[in-house]
C-alpha positions as CSV (number, residue, x, y, z in Angstrom):
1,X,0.0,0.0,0.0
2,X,2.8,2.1,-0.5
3,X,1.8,4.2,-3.6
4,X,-1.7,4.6,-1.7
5,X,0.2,5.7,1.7
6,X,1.3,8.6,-0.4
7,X,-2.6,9.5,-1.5
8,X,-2.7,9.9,1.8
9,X,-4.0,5.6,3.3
10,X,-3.5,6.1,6.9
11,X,-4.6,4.7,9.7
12,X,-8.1,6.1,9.4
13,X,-8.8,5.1,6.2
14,X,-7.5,1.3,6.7
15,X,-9.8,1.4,9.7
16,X,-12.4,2.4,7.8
17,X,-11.8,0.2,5.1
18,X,-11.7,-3.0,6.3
19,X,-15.1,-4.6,6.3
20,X,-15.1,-3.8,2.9
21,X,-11.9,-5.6,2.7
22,X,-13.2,-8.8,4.1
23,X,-15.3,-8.5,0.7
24,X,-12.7,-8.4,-1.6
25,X,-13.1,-4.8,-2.3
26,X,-9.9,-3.2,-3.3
27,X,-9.4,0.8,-1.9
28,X,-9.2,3.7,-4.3
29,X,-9.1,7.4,-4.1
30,X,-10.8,9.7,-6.6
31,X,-8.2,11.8,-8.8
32,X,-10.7,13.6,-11.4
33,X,-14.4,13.5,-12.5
34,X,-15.2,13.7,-15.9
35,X,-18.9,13.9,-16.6
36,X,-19.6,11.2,-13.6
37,X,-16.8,9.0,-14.8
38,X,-14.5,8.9,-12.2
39,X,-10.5,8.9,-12.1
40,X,-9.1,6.2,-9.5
41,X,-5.7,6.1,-8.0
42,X,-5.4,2.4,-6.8
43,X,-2.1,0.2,-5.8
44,X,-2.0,-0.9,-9.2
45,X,-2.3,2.3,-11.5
46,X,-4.7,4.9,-12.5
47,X,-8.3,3.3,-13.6
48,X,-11.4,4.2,-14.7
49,X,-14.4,3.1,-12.8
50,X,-18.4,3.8,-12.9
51,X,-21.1,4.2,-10.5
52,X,-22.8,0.7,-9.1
53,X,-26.3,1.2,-9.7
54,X,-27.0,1.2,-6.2
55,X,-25.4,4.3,-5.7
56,X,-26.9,5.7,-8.9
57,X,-30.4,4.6,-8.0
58,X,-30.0,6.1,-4.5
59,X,-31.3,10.0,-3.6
60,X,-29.0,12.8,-4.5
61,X,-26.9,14.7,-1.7
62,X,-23.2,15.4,-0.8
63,X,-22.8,11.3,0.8
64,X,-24.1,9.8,-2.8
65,X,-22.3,11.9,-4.8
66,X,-18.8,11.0,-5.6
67,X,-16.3,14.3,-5.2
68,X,-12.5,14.7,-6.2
69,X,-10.4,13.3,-3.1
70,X,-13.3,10.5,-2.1
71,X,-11.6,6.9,-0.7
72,X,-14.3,3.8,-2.3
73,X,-14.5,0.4,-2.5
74,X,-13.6,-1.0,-5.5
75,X,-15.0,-4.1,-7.3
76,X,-13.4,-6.0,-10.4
77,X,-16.1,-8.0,-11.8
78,X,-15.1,-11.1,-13.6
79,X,-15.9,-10.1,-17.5
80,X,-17.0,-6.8,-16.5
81,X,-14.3,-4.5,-19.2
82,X,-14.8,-1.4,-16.5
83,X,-14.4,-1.4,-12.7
84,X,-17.1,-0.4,-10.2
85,X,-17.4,1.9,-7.5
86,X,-19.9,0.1,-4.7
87,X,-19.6,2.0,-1.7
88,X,-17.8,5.5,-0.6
89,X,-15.9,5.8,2.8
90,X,-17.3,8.3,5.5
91,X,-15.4,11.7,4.8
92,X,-13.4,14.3,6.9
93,X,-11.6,17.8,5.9
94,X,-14.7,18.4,3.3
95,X,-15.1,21.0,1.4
96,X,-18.6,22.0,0.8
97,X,-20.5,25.2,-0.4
98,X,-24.2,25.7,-1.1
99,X,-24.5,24.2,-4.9
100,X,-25.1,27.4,-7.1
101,X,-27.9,25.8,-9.5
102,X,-30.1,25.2,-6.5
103,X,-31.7,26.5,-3.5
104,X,-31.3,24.5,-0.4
105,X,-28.5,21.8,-1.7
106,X,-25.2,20.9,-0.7
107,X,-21.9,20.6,-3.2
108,X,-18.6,19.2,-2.2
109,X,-16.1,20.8,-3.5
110,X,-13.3,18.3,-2.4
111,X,-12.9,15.7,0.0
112,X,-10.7,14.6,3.0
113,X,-8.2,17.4,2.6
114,X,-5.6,18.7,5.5
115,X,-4.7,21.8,4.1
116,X,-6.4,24.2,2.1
117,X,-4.3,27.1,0.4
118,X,-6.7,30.0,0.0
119,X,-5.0,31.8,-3.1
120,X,-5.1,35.7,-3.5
121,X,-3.0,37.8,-5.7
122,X,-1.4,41.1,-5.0
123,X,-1.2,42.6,-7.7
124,X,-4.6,43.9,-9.7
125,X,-5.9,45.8,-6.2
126,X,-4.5,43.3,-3.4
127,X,-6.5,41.3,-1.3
128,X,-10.4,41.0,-1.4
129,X,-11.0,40.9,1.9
130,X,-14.7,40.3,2.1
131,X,-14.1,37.0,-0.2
132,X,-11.2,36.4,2.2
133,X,-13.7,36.4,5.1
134,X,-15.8,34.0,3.4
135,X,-13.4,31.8,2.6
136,X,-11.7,31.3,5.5
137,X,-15.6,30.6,7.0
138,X,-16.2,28.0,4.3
139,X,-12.2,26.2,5.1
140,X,-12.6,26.7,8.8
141,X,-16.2,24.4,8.6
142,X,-14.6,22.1,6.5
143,X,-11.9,20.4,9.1
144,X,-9.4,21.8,6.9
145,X,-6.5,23.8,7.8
146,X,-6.1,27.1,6.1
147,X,-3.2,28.8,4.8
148,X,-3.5,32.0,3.0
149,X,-0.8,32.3,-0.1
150,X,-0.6,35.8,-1.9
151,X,0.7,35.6,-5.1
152,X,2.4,37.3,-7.6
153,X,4.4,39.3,-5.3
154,X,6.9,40.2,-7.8
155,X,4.5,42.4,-9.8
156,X,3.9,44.8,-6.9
157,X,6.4,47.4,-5.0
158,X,5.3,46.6,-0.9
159,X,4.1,42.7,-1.0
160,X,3.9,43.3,3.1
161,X,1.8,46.5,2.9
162,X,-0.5,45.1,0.4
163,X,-0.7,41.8,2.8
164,X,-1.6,44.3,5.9
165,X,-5.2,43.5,5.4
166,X,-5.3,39.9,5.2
167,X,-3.6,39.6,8.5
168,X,-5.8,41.6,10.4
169,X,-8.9,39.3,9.1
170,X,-6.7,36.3,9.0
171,X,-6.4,35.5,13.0
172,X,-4.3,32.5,13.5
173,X,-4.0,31.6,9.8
174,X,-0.5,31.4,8.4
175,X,0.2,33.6,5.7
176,X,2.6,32.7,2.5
177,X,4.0,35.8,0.4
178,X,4.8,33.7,-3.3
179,X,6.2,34.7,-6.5
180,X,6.4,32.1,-9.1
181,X,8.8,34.2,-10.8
182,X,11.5,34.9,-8.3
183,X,10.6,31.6,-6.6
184,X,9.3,33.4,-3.0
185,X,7.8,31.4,-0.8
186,X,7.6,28.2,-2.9
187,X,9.3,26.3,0.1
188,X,6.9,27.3,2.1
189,X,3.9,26.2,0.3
190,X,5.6,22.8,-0.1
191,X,6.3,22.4,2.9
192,X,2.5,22.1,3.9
193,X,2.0,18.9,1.4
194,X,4.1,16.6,3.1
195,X,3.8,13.0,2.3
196,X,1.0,11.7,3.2
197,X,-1.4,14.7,3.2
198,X,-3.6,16.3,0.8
199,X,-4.1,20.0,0.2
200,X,-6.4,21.8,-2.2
201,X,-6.2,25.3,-3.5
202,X,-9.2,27.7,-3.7
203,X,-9.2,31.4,-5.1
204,X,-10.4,33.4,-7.8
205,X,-9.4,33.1,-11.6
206,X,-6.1,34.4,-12.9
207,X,-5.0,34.2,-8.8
208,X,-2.2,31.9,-10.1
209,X,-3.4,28.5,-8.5
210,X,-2.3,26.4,-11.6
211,X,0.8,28.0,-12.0
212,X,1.5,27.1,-8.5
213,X,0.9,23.6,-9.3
214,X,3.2,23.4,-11.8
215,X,5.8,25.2,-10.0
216,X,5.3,22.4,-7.1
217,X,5.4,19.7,-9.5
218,X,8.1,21.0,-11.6
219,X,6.2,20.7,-14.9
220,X,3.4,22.0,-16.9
221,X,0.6,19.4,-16.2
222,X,-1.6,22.6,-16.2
223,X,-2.4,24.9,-18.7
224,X,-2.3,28.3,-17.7
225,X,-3.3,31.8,-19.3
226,X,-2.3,35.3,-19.6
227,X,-4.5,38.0,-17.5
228,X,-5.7,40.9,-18.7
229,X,-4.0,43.7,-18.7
230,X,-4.9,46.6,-16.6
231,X,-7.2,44.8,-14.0
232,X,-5.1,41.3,-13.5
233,X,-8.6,39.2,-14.5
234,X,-7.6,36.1,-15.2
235,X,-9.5,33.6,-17.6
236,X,-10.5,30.5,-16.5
237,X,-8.4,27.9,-17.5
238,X,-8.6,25.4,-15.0
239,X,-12.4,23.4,-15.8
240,X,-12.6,20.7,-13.4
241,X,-11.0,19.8,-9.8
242,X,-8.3,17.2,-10.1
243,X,-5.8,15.8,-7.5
244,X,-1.9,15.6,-8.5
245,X,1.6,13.6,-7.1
246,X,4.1,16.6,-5.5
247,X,7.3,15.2,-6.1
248,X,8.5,14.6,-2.5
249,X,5.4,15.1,-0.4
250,X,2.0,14.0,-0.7
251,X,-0.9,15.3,-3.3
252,X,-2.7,18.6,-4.2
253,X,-6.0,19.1,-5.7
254,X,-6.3,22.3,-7.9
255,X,-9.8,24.1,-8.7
256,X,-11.2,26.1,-10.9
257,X,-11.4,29.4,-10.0
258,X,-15.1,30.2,-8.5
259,X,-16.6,33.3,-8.0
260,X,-19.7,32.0,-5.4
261,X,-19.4,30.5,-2.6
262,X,-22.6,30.8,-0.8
263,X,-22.1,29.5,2.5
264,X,-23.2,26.1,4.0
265,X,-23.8,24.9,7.6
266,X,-21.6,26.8,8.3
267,X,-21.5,28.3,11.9
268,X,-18.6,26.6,13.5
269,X,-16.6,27.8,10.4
270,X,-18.3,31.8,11.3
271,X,-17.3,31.5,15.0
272,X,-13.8,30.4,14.2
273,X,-13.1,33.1,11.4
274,X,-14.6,35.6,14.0
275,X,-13.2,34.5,17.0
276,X,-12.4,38.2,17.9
277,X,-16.4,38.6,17.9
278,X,-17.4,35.6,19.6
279,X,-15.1,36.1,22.0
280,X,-16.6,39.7,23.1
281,X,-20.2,38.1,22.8
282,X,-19.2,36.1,25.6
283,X,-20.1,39.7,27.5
284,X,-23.3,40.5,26.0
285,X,-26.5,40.6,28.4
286,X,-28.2,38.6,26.1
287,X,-27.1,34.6,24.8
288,X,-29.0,35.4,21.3
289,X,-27.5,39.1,21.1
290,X,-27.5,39.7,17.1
291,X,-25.2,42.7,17.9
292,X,-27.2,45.2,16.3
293,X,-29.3,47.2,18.6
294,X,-29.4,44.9,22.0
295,X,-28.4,47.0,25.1
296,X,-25.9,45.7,26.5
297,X,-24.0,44.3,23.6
298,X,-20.4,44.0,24.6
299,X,-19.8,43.9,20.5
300,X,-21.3,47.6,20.4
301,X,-19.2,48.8,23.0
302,X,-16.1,47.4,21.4
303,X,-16.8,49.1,18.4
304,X,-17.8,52.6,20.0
305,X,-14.6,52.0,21.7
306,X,-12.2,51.9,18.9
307,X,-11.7,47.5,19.7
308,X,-13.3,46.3,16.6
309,X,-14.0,48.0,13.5
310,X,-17.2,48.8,12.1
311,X,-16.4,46.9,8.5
312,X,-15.4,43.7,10.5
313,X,-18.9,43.8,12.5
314,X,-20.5,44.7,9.3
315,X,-19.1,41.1,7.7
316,X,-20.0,39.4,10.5
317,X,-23.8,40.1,10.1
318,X,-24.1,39.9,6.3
319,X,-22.4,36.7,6.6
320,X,-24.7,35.6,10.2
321,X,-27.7,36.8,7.9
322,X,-26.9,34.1,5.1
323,X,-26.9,31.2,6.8
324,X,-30.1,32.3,8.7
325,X,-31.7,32.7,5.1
326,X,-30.7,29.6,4.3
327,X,-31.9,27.6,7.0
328,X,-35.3,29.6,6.9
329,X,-35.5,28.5,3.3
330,X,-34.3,24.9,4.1
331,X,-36.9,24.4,6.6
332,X,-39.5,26.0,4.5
333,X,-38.8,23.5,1.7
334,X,-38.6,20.5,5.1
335,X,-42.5,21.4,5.6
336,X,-43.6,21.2,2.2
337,X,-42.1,17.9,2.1
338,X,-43.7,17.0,5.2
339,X,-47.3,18.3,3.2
340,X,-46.5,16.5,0.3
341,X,-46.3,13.4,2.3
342,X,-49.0,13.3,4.5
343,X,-51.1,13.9,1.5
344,X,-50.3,10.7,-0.4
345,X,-50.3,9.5,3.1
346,X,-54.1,10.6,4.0
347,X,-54.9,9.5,0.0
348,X,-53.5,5.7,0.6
349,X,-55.1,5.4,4.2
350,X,-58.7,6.6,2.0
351,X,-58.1,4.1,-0.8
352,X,-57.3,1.3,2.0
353,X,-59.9,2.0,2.9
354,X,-62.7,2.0,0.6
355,X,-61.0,-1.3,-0.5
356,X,-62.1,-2.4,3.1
357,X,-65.5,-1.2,2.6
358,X,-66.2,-2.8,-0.5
């Protein structure tokens, strides 16, 4: 199991692994999707495999659907010219954000992941803090760790100025300065993919993620684009989420770039990217304090007194507000369920019975 050691088969996975290795299942790890077809890294090459119709046939939601980074169970049927995926191992360190093209639904991003590199450039107007905010929230949820890398620091004249805002957000998050020109904190970023572990990187188009996989790698396994001049836009390049071998250390999944990421049960991730808030709700007079216009909000204060600024309070309700929108339209859509049920309930117990009667 050496080559799978490296995907990251520890000690956790073999655990959870082995009833389904009593039943001749072999282990695998997701490396791409393509249109459903999945990618599998297994202890005897790269494969392609395809859904058992169990798991096709079963209800849609993030623990049916396979997702870059999943460990399954895989089957080799005797005259069967494609392997078969029959069950998917319980994940940890996942990725997930609200699924764009739909209301109240779940989509993981990627799956049992240590790291996550949250990828800004410096150049092109610096750090976006409010999508730095939400990002951390969404990588903080996951299990993940973050680690924020600014790029392209050899395009601007103060990379440490232009970093002053993401390490006043950033509390207790590492933060990597990178140029893939001069080579700047390259080690660094390496250094968090040690063998073993698997990190994924999330940011923006034209942030440089796929450069910074090739620079890892030492190759070009990724195409990568020009942006455009005068605002640093990049185009996307990168179309789909796939997990690559650092030479050296363990694997890294690169993304394409995404501009939402609507949050998703989300509110450990919200109280530990606003620590500093939660920790000075701890003072309020009231346990549900919304930090608005309580008396006696100790959040208030802190911002009358100069302790917290009004633009960091200000993220921290449009951000609280989300995920109480989405729960108010999740359990909306739980009691219309509920009706839609007990009325094909109430229409079988009436056809039982007039069947009864007759």
């Amino acid at each position: 199991m050496e080559d799978l050691a490296r995907l990251g088969y520890g000690s956790r996975v073999e655990a959870l692994f082995a009833p389904l290795a009593d039943q001749g299942f072999e282990p695998a790890r997701v490396t791409r999707l393509d249109r459903g077809m999945p990618l599998l890294a297994t202890a005897h090459g790269v494969v392609r495999a395809e859904l058992a119709v169990h798991l096709m046939k079963s209800a849609p939601g993030i623990d049916t659907r396979l997702a870059v980074g999943d460990w399954v169970a895989l089957a080799r049927p005797e005259g069967h010219d494609i392997s078969i995926v029959e069950a998917i191992l319980p994940r940890e360190g996942t990725f997930v954000r609200k699924d764009p093209g739909a209301e109240t639904t779940a989509q993981v991003l990627v799956a049992n992941v240590d790291t996550v590199f949250v990828v800004q450039s410096l150049s092109g107007g610096g750090v976006n803090d409010r999508r730095l905010e939400r990002e951390l929230v969404l990588v903080w949820e996951s299990g993940a760790t973050p680690v924020i890398v600014l790029t392209k620091a050899d395009l601007v004249d103060d990379p440490e100025a232009l970093a002053a805002p993401a390490r006043e957000i950033a509390l207790g998050v590492d933060i990597i300065i990178e140029s893939a020109v001069t080579g700047l904190g390259l080690e660094q970023v390496r250094e968090r993919v040690p063998y073993g572990q698997t990190a994924a990187l999330l940011g923006s188009s034209g942030v440089g993620k796929s450069t910074l996989v090739n620079k890892l790698i030492g190759e070009d396994v990724l195409e990568t684009q020009e942006t455009r001049a005068g605002d640093d836009k990049g185009r996307h390049t990168t179309v789909t989420r796939e997990l690559f071998l650092v030479p050296g250390g363990g694997v890294i999944v690169d993304t394409p770039g995404m501009r939402g990421l609507a949050l998703w049960d989300s509110e450990e991730g919200l109280s530990v990217a606003f620590a500093d808030i939660e920790q000075l709700a701890e003072n309020c007079r009231f346990g549900d304090c919304r930090h608005a216009a309580e008396p006696g909000c100790a959040v208030q204060q802190a911002v009358e007194d100069g302790e917290l600024t009004p633009r960091r309070l200000e993220s921290w309700q449009r951000l609280r507000s989300e995920l109480d929108a989405l729960e108010a339209r999740r359990d909306q859509r739980a009691r219309a369920e509920k009706k839609r049920a007990d009325k094909v309930m109430q229409r079988e117990i009436k056809r039982f019975q007039r069947e009864r009667g007759r």
